[in-house]
N, C-alpha and C positions, 0 to 999 in steps of 0.2 A: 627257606624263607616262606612265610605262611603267607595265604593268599584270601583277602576274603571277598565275599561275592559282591560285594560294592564294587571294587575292581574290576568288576567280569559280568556286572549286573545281565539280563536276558539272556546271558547265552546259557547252552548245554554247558553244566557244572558235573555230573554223574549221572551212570547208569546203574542199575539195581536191578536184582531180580529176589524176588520174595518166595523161599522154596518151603517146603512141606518138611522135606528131612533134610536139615543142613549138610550133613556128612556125606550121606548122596548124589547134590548136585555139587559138592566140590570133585567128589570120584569122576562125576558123569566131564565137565566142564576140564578139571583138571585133563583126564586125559582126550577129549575131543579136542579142544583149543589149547592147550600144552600150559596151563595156569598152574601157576602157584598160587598158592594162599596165605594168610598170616591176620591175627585178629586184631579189632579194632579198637577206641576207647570206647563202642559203644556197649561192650559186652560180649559174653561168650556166645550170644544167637546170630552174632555180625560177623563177615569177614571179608576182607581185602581180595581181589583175584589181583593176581602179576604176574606179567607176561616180559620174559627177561627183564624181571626188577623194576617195570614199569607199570603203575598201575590202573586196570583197565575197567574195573567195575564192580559190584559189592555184590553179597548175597547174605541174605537173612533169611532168618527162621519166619515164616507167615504168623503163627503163633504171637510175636510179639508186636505185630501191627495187622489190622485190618486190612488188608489188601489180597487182590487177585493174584495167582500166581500167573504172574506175565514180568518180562523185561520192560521195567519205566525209565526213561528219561527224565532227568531233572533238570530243572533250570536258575538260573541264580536270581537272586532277586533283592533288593534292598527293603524290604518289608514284608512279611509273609501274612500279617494282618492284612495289610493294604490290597498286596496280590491277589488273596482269596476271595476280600468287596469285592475288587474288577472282573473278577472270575464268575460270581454270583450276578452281578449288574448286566454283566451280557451272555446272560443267560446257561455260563457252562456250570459243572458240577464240580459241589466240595466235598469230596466221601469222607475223607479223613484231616483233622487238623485244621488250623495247624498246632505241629507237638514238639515239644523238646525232646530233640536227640543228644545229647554230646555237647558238641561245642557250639550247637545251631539249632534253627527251627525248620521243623519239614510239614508239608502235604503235599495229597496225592487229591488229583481233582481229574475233568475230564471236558474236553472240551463239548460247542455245542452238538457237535457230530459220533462224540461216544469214545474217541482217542481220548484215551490217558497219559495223563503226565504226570509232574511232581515240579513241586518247585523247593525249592533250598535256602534260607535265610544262614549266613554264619561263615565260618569258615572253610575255605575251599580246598579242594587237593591241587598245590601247585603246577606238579607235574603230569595231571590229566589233562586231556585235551582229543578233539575229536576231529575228523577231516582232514586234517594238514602233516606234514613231514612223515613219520612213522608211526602216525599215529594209528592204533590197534583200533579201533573203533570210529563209525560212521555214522548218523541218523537222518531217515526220511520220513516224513507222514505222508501217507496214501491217506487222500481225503476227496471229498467230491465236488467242491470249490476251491482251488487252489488260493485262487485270491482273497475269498473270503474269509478263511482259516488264517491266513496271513492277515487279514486285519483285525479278525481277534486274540491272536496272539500278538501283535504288534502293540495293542492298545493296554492288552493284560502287561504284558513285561517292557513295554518302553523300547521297543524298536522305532529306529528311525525319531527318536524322540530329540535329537539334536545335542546332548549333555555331550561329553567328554567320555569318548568310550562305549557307546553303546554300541548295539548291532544295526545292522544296516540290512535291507532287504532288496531283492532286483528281480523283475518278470523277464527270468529267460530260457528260452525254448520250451517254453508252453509250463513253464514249473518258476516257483520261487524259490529263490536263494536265498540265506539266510550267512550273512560275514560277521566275525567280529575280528576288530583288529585288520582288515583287508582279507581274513583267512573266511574259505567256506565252513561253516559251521553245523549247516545242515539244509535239507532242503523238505520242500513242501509241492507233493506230485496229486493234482485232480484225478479225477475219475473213477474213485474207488466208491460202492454201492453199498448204502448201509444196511439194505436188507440181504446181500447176496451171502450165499449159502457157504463158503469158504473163507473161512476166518481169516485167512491169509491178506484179502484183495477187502476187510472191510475196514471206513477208517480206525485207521492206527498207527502208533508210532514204529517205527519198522529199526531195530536195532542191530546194525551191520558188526559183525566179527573178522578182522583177516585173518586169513589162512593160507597157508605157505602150500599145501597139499591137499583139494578141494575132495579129490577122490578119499581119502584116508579119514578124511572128518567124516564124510558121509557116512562111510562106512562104518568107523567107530561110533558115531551116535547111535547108527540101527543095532550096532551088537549090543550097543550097555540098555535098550530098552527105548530108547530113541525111534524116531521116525522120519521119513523125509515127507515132505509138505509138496515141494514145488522146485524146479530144478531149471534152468535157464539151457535148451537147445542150440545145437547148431555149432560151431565151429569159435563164436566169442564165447560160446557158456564159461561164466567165472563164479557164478554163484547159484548160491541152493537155500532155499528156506527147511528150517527142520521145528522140529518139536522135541522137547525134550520129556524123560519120563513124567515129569508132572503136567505136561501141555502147554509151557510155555514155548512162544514159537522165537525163535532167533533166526538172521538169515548168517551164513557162512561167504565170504569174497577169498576168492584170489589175492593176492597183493599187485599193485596195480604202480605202474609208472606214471601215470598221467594223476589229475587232478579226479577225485572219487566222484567229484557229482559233474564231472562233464567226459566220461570216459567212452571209447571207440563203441558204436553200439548200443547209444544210448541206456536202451532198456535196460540192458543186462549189469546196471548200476545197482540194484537188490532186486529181489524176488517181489 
């Protein structure tokens, strides 16, 4: 059953990563996080990752969009004209679009703090989904107002706008949440420094992976050309930020019994 993002409007719709050599970060991906692939309608430079048949996030050739090579979050949107006004109006950036992909419309913009997103007009993938049940993927923005980020994101995509189905937002333990459906969605953590020196901790969208075996991914990212970034101490450590051969950074989790964005140990919920 097709899903389109009217249905799902503000929430996290896709992740993506824009690579240099397609064929490369499927090897690199494929065997760090245990992905399979299979290509899109958008063309032979796109392709699907899936993880046991489930699918987790996309990867493109840079070449055929102007973008950074980084992990974007996408979000849904019922007008992608409309979205990128609200985006301009308070003050964040429109790098690219928006452009006809496929069966919908994309950009990629960035808020007023320099975190990048993407927003999605069109049709959605049904069975993606982020934060809830098995779900393979998480998102946080490290930013350096938590609240304030949450109000221009809320005003850009229709949070808490009251309609039938939006997202919903709530100030708890010093961070915002971000629901749709009653499910967490994603969250939004202050304190991140725009000037500081570590790309890791400036604001951004922070793009969480599970992983079954935290040691073995690390490992395998440094052997295919990879790096590790930052690694989580101490006796909870469940996760590790890494970089991949083109520098885009991703973080790596454990698989977690609890709810992702309120787990034992706060911190140690991404890198």
């Amino acid at each position: 059953m097709s899903t389109s993002t009217h249905e799902v409007f503000g929430a996290p719709c896709w992740v993506s990563l824009m690579a240099r050599d397609l064929a490369a970060s499927e090897k690199f991906y494929g065997e760090v996080l245990g992905w399979e692939f299979r290509p899109t309608r958008l063309g032979e430079s796109f392709r699907v990752a899936l993880l046991e048949g489930t699918p987790v996030g996309g990867i493109g050739a840079i070449a055929e969009l102007a973008a950074p090579v980084a992990w974007t979050p996408y979000f849904a949107v019922d007008d992608a004209d409309e979205t990128t006004a609200r985006i301009r109006e308070r003050s964040g950036t429109v790098a690219v679009g928006p452009l006809t992909f496929g069966t919908g419309r994309a950009a990629l913009a960035a808020d007023r703090e320099g975190a990048v997103f993407g927003i999605w007009e069109g049709a959605a993938i049904p069975d993606w989904h982020v934060g809830r049940e098995n779900a393979p993927a998480w998102l946080e923005l490290r930013t350096r107002q938590a609240l304030d980020s949450a109000i221009f994101y809320g005003e850009v995509l229709d949070w808490g706008c009251g309609r039938d189905g939006c997202c919903e937002t709530s100030f708890e333990d010093d961070h915002v949440v971000l629901r749709h459906s009653g499910h967490p969605v994603a969250r939004i953590r202050g304190g991140a420094l725009e000037s500081a020196p570590d790309p890791a901790i400036r604001p951004r969208w922070h793009v969480n992976f599970r992983v079954t075996d935290l040691d073995a991914a690390v490992n395998t990212a440094v052997s295919l050309g990879g790096a590790l970034v930052t690694r989580a101490a101490g006796e909870d450590a469940r996760h590790a930020t890494l970089r991949d051969p083109d520098g885009a950074l991703f973080t790596v989790a454990t698989t977690v019994d609890v709810d992702p964005y309120d787990p034992p140990g706060a911190p140690a919920a991404t890198a």
